[in-house]
C-alpha positions as a Markdown table, in Angstrom:
| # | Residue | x | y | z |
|---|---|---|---|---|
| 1 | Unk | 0.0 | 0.0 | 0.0 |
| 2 | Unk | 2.3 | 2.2 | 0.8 |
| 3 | Unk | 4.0 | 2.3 | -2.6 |
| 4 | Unk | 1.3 | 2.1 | -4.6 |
| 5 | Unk | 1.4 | 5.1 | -7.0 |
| 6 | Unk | -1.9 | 6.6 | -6.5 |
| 7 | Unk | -1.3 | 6.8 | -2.0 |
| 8 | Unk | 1.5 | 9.2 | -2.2 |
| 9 | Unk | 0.8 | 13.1 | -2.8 |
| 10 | Unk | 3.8 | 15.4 | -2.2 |
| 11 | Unk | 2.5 | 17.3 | 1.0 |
| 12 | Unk | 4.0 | 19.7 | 3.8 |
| 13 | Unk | 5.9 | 17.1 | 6.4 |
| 14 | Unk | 4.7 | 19.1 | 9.3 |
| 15 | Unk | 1.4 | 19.9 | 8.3 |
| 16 | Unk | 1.1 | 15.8 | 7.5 |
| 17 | Unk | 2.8 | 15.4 | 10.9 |
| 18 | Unk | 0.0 | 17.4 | 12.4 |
| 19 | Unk | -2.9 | 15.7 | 10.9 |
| 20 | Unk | -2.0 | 12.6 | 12.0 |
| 21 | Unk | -4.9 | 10.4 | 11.0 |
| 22 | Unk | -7.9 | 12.2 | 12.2 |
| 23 | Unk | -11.0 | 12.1 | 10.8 |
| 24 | Unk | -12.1 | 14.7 | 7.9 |
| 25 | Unk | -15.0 | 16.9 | 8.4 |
| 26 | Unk | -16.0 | 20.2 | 7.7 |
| 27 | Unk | -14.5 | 23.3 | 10.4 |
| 28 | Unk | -16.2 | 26.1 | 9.4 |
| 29 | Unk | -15.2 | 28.3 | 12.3 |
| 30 | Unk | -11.9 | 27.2 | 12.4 |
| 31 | Unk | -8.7 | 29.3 | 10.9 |
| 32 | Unk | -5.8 | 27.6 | 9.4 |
| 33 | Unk | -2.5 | 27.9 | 11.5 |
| 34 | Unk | -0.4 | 27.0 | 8.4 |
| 35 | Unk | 0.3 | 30.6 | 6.4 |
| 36 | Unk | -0.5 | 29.9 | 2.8 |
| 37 | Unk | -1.7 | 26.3 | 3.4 |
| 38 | Unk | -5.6 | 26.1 | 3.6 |
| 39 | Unk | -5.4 | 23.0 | 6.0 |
| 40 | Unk | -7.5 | 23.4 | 9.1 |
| 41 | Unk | -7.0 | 20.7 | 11.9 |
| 42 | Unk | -8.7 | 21.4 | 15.1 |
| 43 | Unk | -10.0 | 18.9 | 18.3 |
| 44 | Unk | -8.6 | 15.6 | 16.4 |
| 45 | Unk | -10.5 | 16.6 | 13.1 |
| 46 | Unk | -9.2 | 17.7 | 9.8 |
| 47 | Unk | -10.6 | 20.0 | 7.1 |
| 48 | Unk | -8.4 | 19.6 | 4.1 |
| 49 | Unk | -8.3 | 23.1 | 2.0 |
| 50 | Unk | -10.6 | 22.8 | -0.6 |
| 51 | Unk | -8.6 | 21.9 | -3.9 |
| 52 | Unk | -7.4 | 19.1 | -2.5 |
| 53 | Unk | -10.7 | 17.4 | -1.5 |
| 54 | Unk | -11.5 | 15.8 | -4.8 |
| 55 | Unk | -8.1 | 14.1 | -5.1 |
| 56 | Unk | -8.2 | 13.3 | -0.8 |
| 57 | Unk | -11.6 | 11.3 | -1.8 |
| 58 | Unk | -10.8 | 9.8 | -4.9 |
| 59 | Unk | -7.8 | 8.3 | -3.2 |
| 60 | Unk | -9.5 | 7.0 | -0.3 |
| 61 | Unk | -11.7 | 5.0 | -2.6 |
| 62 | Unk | -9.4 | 3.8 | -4.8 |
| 63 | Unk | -7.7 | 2.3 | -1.4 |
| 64 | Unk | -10.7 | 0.6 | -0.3 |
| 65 | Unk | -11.3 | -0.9 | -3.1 |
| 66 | Unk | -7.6 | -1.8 | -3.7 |
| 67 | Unk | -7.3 | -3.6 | -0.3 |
| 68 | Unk | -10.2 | -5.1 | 0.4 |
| 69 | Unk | -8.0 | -7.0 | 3.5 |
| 70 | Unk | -8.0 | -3.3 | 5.0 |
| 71 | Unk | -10.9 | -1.3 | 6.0 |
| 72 | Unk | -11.0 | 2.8 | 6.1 |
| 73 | Unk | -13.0 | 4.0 | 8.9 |
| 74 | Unk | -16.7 | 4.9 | 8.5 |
| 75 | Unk | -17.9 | 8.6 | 8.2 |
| 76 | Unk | -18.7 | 9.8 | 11.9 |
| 77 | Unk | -20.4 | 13.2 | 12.2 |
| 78 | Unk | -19.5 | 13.1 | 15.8 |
């Protein structure tokens, strides 16, 4: 998985570092902390700037369906 062409996107380290692997929602009321970077990450939940969403979700699918012996967590609005 991990060197399968379509899971790596070039990405700011620290910014990665920060996400971690929290969930993705929507923050509406939350600034980003990273200058030029759109990411938002706030109370273990990430909002991933806008042109990046389409590629964030595409790639999460692919993966599921890619390795079926792993599964990707389940949308929580919580």
């Amino acid at each position: 998985m991990q060197a399968d062409m379509f899971n790596p996107y070039p990405a700011i380290g620290a910014v990665n570092a920060l996400r971690s692997n929290y969930n993705f929602t929507m923050l509406p009321s939350v600034k980003s902390d990273f200058g030029s970077c759109a990411m938002k990450i706030d109370n273990r939940k990430a909002e991933p700037p806008e042109i990046a969403r389409g590629k964030t979700a595409r790639t999460y699918l692919y993966m599921e369906g890619a390795y079926k012996r792993y599964s990707m967590s389940k949308y929580s609005a919580n």
